[in-house]
C-alpha positions as CSV (number, residue, x, y, z in Angstrom):
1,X,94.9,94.1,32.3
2,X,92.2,96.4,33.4
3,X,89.3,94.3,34.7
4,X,87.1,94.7,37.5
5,X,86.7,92.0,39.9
6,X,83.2,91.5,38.6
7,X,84.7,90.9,34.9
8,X,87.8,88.5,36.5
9,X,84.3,86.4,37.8
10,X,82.8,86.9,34.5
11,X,85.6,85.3,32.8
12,X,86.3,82.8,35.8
13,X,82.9,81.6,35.2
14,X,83.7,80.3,31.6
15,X,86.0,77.4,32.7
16,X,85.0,76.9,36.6
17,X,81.3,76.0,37.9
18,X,80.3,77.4,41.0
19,X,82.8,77.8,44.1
20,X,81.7,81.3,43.9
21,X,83.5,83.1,47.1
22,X,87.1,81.5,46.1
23,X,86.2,83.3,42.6
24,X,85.2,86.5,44.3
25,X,88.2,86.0,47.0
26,X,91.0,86.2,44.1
27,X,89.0,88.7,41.7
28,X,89.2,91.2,44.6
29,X,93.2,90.4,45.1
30,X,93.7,90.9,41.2
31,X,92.1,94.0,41.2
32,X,93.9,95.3,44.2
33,X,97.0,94.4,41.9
34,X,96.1,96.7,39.9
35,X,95.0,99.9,42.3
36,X,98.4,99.5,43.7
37,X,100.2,100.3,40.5
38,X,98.2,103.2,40.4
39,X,99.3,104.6,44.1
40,X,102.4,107.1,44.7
41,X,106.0,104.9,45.0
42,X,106.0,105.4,48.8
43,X,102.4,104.2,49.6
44,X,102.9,101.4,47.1
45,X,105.6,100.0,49.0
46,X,103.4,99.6,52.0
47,X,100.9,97.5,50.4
48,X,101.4,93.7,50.1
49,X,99.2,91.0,48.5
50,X,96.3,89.2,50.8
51,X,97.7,85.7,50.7
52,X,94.3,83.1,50.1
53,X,93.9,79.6,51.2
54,X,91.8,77.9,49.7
55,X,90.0,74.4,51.4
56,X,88.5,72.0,49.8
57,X,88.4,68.3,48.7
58,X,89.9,67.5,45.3
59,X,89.0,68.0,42.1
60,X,86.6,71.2,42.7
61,X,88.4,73.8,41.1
62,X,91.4,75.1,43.6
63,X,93.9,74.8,41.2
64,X,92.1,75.6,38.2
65,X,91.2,78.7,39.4
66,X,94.6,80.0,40.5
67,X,96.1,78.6,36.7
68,X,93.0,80.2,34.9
69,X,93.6,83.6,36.8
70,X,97.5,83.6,35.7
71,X,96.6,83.0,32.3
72,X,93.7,85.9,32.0
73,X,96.3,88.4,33.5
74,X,99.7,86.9,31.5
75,X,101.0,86.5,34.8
76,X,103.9,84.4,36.2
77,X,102.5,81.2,37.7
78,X,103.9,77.9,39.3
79,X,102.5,75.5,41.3
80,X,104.1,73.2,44.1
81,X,103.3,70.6,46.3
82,X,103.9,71.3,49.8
83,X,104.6,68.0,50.5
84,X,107.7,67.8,48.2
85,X,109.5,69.3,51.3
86,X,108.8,66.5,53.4
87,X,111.0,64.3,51.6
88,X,114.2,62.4,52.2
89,X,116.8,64.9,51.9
90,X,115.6,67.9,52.4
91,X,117.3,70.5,52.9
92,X,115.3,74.2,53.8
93,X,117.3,76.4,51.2
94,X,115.1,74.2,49.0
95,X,111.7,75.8,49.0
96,X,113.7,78.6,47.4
97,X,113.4,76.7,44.3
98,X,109.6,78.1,43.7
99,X,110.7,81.4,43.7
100,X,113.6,80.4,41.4
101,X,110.4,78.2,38.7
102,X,108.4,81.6,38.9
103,X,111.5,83.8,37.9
104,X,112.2,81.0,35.0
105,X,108.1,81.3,34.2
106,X,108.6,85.0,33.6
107,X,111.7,85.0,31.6
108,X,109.5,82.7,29.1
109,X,106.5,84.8,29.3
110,X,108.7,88.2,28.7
111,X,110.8,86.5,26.3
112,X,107.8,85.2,24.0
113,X,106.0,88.8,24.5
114,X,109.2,89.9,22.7
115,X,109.9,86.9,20.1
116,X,106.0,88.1,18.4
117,X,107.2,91.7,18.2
118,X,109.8,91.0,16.2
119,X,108.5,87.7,14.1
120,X,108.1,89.9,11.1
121,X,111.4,91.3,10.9
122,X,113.1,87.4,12.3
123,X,111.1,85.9,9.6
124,X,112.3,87.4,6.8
125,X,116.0,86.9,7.9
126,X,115.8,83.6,8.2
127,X,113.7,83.0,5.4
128,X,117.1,83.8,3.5
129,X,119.1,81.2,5.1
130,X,116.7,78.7,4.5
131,X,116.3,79.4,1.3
132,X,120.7,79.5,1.0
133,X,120.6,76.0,2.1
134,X,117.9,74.9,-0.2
135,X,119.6,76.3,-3.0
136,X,122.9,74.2,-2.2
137,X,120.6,71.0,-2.4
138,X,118.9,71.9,-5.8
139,X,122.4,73.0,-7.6
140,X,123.2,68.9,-7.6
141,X,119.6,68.5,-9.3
142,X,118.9,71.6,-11.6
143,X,122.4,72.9,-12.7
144,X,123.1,76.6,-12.7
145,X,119.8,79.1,-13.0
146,X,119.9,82.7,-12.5
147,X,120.2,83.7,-9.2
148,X,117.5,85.7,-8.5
149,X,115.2,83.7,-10.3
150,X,116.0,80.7,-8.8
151,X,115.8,82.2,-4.9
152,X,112.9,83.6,-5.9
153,X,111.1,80.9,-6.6
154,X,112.5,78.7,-3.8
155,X,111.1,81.3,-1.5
156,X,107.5,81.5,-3.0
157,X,107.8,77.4,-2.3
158,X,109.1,77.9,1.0
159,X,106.3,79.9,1.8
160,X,103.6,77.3,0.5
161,X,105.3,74.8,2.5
162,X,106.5,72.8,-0.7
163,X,109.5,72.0,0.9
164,X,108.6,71.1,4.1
165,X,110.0,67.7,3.8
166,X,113.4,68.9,2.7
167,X,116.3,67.7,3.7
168,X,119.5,70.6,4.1
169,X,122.2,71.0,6.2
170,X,122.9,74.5,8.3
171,X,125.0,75.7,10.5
172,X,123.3,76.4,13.7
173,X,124.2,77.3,17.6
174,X,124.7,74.2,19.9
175,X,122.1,74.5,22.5
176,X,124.0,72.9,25.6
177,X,121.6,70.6,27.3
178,X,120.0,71.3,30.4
179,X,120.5,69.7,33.7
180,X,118.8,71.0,37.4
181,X,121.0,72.1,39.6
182,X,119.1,72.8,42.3
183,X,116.9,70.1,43.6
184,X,113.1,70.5,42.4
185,X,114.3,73.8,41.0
186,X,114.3,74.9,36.9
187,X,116.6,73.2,34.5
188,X,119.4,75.4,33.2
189,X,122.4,75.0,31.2
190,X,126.0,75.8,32.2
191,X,126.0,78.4,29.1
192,X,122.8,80.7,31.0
193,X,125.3,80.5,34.3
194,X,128.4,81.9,32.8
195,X,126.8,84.1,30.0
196,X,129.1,85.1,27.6
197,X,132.4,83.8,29.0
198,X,132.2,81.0,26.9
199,X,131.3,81.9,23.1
200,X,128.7,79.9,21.6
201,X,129.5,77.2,19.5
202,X,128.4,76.5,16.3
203,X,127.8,73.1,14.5
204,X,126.5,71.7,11.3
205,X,123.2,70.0,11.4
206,X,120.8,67.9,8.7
207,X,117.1,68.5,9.3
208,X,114.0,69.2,7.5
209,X,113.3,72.4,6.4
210,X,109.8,72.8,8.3
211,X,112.0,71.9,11.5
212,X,114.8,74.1,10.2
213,X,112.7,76.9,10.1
214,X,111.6,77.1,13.7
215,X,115.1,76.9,14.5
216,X,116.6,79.5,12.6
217,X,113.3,81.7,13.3
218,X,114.5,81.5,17.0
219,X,118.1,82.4,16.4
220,X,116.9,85.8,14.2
221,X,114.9,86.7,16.8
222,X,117.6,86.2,19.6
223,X,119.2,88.8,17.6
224,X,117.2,91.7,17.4
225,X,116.2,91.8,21.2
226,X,117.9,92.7,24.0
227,X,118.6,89.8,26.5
228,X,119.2,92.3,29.4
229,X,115.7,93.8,29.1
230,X,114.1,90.7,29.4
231,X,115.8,89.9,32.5
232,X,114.8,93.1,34.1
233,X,111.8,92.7,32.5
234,X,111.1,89.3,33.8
235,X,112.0,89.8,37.6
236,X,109.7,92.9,37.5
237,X,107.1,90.3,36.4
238,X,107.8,88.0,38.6
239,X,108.1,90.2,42.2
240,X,104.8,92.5,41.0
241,X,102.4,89.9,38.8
242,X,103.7,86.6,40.1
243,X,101.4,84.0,41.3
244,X,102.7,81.2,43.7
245,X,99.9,78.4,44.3
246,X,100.7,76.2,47.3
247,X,99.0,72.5,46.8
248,X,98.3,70.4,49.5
249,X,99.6,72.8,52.4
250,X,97.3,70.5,54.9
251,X,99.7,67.5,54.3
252,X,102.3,69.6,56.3
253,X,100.0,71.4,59.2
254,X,100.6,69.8,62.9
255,X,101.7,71.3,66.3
256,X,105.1,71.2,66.8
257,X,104.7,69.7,70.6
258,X,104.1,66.2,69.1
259,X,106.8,64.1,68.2
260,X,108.1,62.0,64.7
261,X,106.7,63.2,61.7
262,X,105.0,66.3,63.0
263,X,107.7,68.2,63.5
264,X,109.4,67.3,60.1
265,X,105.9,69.1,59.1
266,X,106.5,72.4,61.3
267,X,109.9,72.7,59.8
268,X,109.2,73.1,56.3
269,X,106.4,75.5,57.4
270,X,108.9,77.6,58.9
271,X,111.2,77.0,56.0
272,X,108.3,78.7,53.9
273,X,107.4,81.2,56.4
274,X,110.7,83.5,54.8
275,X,109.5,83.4,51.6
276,X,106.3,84.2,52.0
277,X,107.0,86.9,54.8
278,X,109.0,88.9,51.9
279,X,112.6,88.2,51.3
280,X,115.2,88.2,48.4
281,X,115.7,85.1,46.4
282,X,119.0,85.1,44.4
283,X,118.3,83.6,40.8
284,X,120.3,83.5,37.8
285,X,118.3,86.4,36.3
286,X,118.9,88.6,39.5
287,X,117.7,89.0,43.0
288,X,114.1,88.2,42.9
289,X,111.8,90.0,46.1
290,X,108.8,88.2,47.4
291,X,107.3,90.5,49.3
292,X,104.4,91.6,46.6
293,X,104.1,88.1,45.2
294,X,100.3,87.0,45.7
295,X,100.5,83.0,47.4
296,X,97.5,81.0,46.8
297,X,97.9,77.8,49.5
298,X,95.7,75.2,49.3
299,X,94.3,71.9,50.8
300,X,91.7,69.4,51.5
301,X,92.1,69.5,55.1
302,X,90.0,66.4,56.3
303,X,92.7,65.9,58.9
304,X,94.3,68.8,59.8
305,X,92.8,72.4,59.8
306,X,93.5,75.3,59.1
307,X,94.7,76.4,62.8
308,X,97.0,73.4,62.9
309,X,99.4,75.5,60.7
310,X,102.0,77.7,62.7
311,X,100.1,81.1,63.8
312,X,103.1,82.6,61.9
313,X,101.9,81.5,58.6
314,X,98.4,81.6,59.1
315,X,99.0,85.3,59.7
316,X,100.3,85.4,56.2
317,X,97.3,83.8,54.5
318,X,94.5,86.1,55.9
319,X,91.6,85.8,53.4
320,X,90.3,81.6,53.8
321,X,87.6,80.3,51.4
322,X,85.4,76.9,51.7
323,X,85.4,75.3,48.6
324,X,82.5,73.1,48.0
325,X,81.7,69.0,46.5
326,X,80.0,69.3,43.3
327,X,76.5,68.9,43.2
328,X,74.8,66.7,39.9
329,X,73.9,70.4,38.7
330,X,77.4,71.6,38.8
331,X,77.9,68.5,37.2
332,X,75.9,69.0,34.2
333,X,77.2,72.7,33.7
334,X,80.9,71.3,33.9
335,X,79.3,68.7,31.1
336,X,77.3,71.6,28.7
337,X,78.5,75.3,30.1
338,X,82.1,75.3,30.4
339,X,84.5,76.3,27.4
340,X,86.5,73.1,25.9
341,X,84.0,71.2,28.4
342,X,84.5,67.0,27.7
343,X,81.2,66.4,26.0
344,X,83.0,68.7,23.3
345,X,86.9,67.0,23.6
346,X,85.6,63.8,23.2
347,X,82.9,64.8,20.2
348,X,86.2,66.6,18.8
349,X,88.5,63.6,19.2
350,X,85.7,61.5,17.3
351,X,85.1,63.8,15.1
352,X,88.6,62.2,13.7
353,X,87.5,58.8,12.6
354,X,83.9,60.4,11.4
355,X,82.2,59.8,14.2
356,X,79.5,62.5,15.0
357,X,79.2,62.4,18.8
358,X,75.8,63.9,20.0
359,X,74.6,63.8,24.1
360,X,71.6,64.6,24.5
361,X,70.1,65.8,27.8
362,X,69.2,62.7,29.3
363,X,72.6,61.3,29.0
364,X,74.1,64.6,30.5
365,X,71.4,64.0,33.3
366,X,72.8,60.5,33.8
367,X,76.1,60.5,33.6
368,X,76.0,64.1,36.4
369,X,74.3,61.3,38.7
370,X,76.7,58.7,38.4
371,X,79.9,60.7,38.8
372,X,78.0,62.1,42.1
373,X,76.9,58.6,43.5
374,X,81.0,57.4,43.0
375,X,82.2,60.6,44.2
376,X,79.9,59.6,47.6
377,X,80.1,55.7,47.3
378,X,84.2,55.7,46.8
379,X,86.6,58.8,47.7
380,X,85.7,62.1,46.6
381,X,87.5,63.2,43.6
382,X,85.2,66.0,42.1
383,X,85.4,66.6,39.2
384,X,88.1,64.6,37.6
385,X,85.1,61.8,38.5
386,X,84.0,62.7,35.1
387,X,87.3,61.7,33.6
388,X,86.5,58.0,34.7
389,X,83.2,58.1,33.7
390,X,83.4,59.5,30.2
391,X,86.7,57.3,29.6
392,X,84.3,54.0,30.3
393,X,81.3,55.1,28.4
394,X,83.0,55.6,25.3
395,X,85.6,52.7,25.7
396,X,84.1,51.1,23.2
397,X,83.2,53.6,20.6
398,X,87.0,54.7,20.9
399,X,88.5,51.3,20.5
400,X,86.1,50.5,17.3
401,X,86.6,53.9,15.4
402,X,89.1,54.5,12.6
403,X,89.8,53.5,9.6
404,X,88.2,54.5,6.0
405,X,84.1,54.7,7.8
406,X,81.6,56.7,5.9
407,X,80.9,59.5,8.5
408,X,77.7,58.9,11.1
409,X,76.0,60.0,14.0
410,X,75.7,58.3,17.3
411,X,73.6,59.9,20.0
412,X,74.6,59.1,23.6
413,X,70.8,59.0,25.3
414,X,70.4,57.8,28.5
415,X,69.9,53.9,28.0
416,X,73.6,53.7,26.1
417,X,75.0,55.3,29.3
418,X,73.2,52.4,31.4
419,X,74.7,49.9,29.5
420,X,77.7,50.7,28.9
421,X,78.3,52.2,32.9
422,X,77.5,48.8,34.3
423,X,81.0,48.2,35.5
424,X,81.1,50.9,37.2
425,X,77.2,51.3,39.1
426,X,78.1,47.4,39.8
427,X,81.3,48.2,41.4
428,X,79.6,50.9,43.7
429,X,76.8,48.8,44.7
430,X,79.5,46.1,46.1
431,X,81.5,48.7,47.8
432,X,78.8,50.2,50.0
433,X,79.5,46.5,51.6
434,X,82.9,46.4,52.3
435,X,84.5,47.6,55.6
């Protein structure tokens, strides 16, 4: 997609409050994405992606902005925890396993891209199996009719969803079940190892017909496009678009001259240091390069900084941003700004059991204030703060709803969110106290 780092901000904006040079910071690598498709081969081979690290506490936006910039592009995206290498067991070969999710990632991304280009045509194919296996279950109840007459109008029912509810029986491919081979790595089956050594099986199956029908839809279309080409497809994805975000890379920062768990830390960053250096990744779609993926690290780092990681990999992530704590403004645009914000999930959720949820400004006012005094009083969780504080305010308006109510409106001013955050202010108070 063709957007200028000024329009990846623009669009940033919409689910993300403030933390404006990490927005800029990963605008600027998208775009540079993009003016590196448009170079000569032998230039573009030259240019690699300007690995970020983001640091900040949690629950300001690190991740969300990395996932939100993947989805605006389309492109390939995982996210691991650094920490996962730390574990009992680990063995290096392991980390290999991201590069092995993001190859899996773009396979589904490609693979859906092609499923919608061919709906139409997969539609109407199986469209006629369904309606073959409805017809066997109204012979027993209607007798012979006239072929075409009959399909016909089983089809114009199909289509209104009269017979969603349905019971038929088809014949349909046995999807093996899926089992991870690799440790922390993608599930696969034994049937995407060996390909087409072993034929696919076939079995009968009883299900409804609105169930049949996504089934079947997804067999046509694995008929009309080509497997291979989503393959290639995918790994060019993954090597040019892909997006690898890094959480909590602090946990594993510390010099390699101490002793016990320190160097278990320096080990898996050198373990990492391959993969993000540029190598070849063998995955069972191909050999996947990493050398233009972009790698978005991140990490609170209270303890550890930035320097305690090797000078290897810190020469890998050269662009570092300062994420900051959310302020009681950034609190009340997160509340009224942002798309899908929570005032509007929870006024949604309501909106269920006829409940018209209305906050007015006061409320927004008061409830930014409290999530900032916990945020300072307890640990700093940002803004998943609001999570807790929302979940409590409404406990009881959640609990009491449903059933056959008349619809009505209940305005959240700043005297309900008083009473009903007493729990929580009273807790604070106490805390300040305790050592």
């Amino acid at each position: 997609m063709d957007l200028s780092p000024k329009q990846i901000v623009y669009q940033l904006d919409k689910y993300i409050i403030g933390q404006d040079d990490a927005k800029k910071a990963v605008a600027i690598a998208l775009r540079n994405r993009y003016r590196r498709t448009k170079l000569p081969a032998e230039i573009r081979e030259e240019i690699t992606p300007k690995n970020i690290i983001m640091k900040g506490p949690t629950g300001v936006g690190k991740t969300e902005i990395a996932r939100r910039l993947a989805k605006l592009v389309k492109a390939p995206f995982v996210k691991v925890e650094a920490t996962k290498y730390t574990e009992v067991g680990y063995v290096g070969k392991d980390v290999e396993g991201m590069i092995r999710d993001l190859a899996e990632c773009a396979y589904r991304l490609v693979k859906t891209e092609k499923e919608e280009e061919v709906k139409a045509k997969a539609t109407i194919s199986a469209e006629k199996r369904i309606v073959t296996a409805l017809a066997e279950v109204k012979k027993d109840e209607r007798g012979e009719l006239a072929k075409d007459v009959f399909e016909s109008n089983l089809l114009d029912g199909l289509r209104k969803g009269a017979y969603d509810n349905v019971i038929i029986e088809m014949e349909v491919t046995d999807i093996p079940q899926q089992m991870e081979l690799v440790p922390g790595g993608a599930a696969i089956s034994i049937g995407s190892i060996f390909g087409d050594m072993f034929p696919q099986k076939k079995k009968k199956r009883k299900f409804a017909v609105k169930e049949a029908m996504d089934i079947v839809l997804s067999e046509e279309a694995d008929k009309l496009i080509d497997e291979d080409a989503i393959k290639a497809e995918a790994l060019y994805r993954a090597e040019n678009d892909g997006i690898v975000f890094i959480d909590e890379i602090d946990k594993i920062a510390g010099k390699g001259n101490r002793n016990g768990a320190d160097v278990s830390r320096e080990g898996v960053q050198r373990d990492i240091l391959p993969i993000v250096e540029g190598s070849t990744v063998v995955t069972k779609y191909g050999p996947l390069k990493t050398d233009f993926i972009l790698f978005i690290a991140a990490g609170a780092f209270h303890v550890a900084s930035v320097e305690d990681l090797i000078p290897e990999l810190q020469g890998r992530f050269p662009v570092s941003v300062e994420l900051k704590s959310l302020t009681k403004e950034d609190f009340v645009k997160i509340l009224t700004e942002t798309e899908n914000s929570l005032t509007f999930q929870y006024a949604q959720l309501l909106g269920v059991d006829n409940i018209d949820l209305v906050f007015d400004d006061g409320a927004i006012e008061r409830i930014a204030e409290v999530s900032v005094e916990l945020n300072l009083t307890s640990e700093d969780i940002g803004a998943r703060r609001l999570h807790t504080v929302m979940e409590y305010l409404l406990e009881d308006i959640s609990f009491n709803a449903g059933g056959d109510y008349p619809t009505f409106t209940l305005t959240i001013d700043k005297k309900y969110v008083d009473e009903h955050l007493k729990k929580l202010t009273g807790d604070r108070n106490l805390k300040k106290y305790i050592l």
